[in-house]
N, C-alpha and C positions, 0 to 999 in steps of 0.2 A: 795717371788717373784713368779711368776705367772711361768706357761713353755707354753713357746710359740710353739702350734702343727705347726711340718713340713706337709708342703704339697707336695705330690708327683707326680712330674712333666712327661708327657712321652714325650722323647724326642725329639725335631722338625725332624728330619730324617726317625725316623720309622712312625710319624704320617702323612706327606708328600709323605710315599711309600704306608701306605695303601691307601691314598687316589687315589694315582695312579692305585694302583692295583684294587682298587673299579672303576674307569673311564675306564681303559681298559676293564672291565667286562662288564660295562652296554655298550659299542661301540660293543665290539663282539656278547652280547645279539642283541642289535639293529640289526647288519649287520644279522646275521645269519636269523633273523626271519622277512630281508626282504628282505634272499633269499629264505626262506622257502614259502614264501607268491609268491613271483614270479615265482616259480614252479608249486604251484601250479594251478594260475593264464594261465601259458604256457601249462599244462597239462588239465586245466578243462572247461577253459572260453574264449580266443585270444591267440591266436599266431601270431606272424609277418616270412613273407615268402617273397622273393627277385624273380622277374621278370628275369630268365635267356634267354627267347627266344620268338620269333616274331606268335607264334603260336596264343596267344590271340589278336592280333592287330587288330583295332584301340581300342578295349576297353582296354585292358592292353599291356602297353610297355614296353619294353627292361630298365632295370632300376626303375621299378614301385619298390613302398617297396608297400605292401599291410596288411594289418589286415584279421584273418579268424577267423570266429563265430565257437568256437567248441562246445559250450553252446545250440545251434540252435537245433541239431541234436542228442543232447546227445552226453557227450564226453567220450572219453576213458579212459577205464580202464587200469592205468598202465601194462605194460608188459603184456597185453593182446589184443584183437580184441573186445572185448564184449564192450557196451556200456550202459551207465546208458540213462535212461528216458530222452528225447528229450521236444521240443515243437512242433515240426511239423517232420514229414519226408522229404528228399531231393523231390525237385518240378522241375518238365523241365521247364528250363529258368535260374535255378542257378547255377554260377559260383563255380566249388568245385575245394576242393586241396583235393589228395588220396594217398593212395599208387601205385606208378606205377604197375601191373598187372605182367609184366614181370624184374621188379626188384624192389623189396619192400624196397629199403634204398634207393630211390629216388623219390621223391614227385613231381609229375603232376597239374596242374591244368588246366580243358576246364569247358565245359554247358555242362549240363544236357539236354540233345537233346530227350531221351527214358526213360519212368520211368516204374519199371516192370508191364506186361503183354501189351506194346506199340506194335505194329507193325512199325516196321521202313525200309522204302524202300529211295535209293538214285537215284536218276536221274539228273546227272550231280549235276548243283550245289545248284538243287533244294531236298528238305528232305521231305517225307510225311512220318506223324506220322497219322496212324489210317485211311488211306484213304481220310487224306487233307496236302493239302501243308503248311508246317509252315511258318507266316511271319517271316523273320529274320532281322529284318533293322539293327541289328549291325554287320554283317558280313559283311567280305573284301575283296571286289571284286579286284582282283588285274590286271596287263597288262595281263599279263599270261593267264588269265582266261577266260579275254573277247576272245582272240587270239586263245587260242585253241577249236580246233575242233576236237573232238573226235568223231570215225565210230560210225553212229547211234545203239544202242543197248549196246556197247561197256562200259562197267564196270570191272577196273579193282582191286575192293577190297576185302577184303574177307569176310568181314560182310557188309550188307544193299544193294545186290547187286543183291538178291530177299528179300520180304517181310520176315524181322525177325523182330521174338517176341524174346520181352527183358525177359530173364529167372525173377523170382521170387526173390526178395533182390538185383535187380544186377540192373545199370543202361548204356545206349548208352550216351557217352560223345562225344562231337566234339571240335573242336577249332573255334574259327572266324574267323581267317586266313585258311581258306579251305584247300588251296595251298601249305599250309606251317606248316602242323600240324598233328602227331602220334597222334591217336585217334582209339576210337571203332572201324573206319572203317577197319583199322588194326589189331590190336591187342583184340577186342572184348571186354568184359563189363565189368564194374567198380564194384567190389560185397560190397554191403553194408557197410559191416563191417571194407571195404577199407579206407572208405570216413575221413576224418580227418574235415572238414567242411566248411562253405562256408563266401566265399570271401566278405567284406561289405563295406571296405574303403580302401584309396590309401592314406595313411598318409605322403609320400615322394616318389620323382619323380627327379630321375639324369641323364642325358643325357652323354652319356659317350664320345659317338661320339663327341660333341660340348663343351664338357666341363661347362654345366653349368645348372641349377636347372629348370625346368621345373614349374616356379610357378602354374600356371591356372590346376595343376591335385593335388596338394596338399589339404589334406583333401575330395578329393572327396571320393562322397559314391558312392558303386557298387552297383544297385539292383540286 
């Protein structure tokens, strides 16, 4: 009579847990390496930053979600100030997000009004950079502004209030809202290695006041 070989069987229970144990593996591989990847995305290329105050009005509002190019300028080096190789340097007329000057764990954003070696003088609420007036058609002129009359000569800021030159790496920021916004005028220049990057879209837009979504600024680009 012949002997009939046993075949040895592995249990449905333990072949059911490795299997588990192999699907929890590849979900935790997955997850981690696309947080890993979002990191570094947040640290080298866009960051999304939230619209707390009326300083940038009419171009950004109260409730804007925004995107900023950190990739533009060269982006930062972890847990440092230093930056890797850019495309272009920061240009007057670009919307930046920085480190606030006067508290560095709170992030700013206005324009680039000065770019180093400018001369920047204020006259009311007109700006001359280099011995010409800058056109500004995006600034907000508000009641306030038409209304007040200020004694002729009369400047009361502490930067641009005679002809300043913008130090070397360092730039003159303003807001749009004139009226309504901590800026250079105050607090004085934004230093390079500040700059975190600049602003290029409005990906979402909430109205808090009114309770309801702001369609027509969704997806818009900021130049």
């Amino acid at each position: 009579m012949g002997v009939q070989e046993e075949t040895e069987e592995i249990p449905q229970p333990v072949e059911a847990a490795k299997r588990r144990k192999s699907l929890v593996r590849e979900y935790a591989e997955a997850i981690a390496f696309a947080v890993l990847l979002a990191l570094v995305i947040r640290t080298l290329v866009v960051q999304a930053f939230t619209i707390p105050s009326g300083s940038m009005m009419d171009t950004l509002l109260v409730g804007d979600y925004i995107l900023v190019n950190k990739f533009l300028y060269g982006p930062v080096i972890p847990l440092s100030d230093s930056h890797l190789p850019g495309i272009r340097d920061p240009r007057r007329g670009d919307i930046i997000v920085f480190k606030y000057p006067q508290d560095e764990k709170r992030d700013f954003i206005k324009r680039i009004i000065g770019t180093p070696g400018d001369r920047v003088l204020i006259r009311g609420h007109t700006v001359i950079v280099n011995g010409e007036p800058l056109v500004e058609p995006y600034m907000k002129e508000t009641q306030a502004s038409v209304a007040r009359a200020d004694p002729p000569g009369y400047c009361g800021y502490a930067y641009g209030c005679e002809a300043t030159t913008v130090p070397l790496d360092s730039y003159f920021v303003m807001g749009d809202n004139r009226d309504n916004s901590q800026d250079s005028r105050y607090w004085g220049f934004v230093r390079r290695e500040k700059i975190k990057g600049k602003a290029f879209l409005i990906y979402w837009s909430w109205d808090s006041d009114r309770h309801w979504l702001r369609w027509k600024r969704l997806l818009n680009y900021i130049p």
